[in-house]
C-alpha positions in Angstrom: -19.7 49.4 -22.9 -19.9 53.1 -22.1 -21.9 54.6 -19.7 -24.5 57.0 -21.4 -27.8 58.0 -20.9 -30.4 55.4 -21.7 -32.7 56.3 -24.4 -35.0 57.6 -26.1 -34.0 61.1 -26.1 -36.3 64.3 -27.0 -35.6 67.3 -28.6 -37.4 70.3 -27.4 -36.7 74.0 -27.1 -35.7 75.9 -23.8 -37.9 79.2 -22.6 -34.7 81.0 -24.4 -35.2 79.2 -27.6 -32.2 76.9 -27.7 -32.7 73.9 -29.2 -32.5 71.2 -25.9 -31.6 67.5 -26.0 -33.3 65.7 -23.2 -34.9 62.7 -21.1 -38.4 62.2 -21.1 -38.9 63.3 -17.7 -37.6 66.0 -18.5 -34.1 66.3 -17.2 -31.4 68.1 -19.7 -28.7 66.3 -21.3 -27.3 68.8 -23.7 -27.9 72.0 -25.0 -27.1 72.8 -28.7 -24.9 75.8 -29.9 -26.9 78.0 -31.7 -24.9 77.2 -34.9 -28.6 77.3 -37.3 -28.6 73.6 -37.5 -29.6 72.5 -33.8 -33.1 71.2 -35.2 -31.1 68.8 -37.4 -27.9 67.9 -35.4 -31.1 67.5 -32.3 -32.8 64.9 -34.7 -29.4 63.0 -35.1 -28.5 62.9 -31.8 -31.7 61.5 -30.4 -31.4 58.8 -33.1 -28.5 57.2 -31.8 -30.0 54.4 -29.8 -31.9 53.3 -32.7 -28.7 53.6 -34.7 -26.4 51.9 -32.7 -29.0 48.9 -32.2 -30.1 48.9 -35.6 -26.2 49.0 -36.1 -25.3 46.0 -33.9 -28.2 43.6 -35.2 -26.7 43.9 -38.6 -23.2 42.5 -36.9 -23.7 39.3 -34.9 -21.6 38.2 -32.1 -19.5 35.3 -33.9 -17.9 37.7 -36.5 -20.0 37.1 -39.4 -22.5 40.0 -40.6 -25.5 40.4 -43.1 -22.9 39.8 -45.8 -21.0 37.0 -44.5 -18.2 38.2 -44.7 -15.8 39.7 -41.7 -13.5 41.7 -44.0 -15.9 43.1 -46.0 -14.8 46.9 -45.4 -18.4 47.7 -44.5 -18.5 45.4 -41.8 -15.3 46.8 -40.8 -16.4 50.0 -40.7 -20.0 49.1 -39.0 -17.5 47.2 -35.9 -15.4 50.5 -36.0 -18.5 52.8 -35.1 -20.1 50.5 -32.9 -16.6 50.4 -30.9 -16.3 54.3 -31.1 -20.0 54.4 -29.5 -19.6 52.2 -26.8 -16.3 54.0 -26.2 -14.4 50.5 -26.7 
């Protein structure tokens, strides 16, 4: 699995108004861009945990999934994004 920081994550904005992604003690782990849609691309990111988890419970260990079925293209597409966040 990759190494990332452990969740949750909070949005909040800097003394210079950009919009921050950080721990709850505070500590910064990004900064977004300025593009006019940090406050939704901040509410995304700090979702990931619950994603990813939410994610995961819906595929279990032995192949199979909610829909019983391994091939079914959303399960294959659910293992593809759980590999691309856990940088497998």
């Amino acid at each position: 699995m990759s190494k990332f920081t452990p969740g949750p994550w909070i949005k909040s904005v800097d003394t210079y108004g950009s919009v921050m992604i950080r721990e709850p003690d505070g500590n910064d782990i990004c900064a977004l861009g300025g593009n006019g849609n940090d406050g939704s691309n901040a509410d995304l990111i700090i979702s990931v945990h619950d994603l990813l988890e939410a994610l995961q419970g819906l595929i279990h260990e032995d192949g199979g999934s909610v829909a019983h079925s391994a091939n079914h293209e959303k399960c294959i597409k659910a293992r593809a994004a759980i590999a691309k966040a856990t940088g497998q």
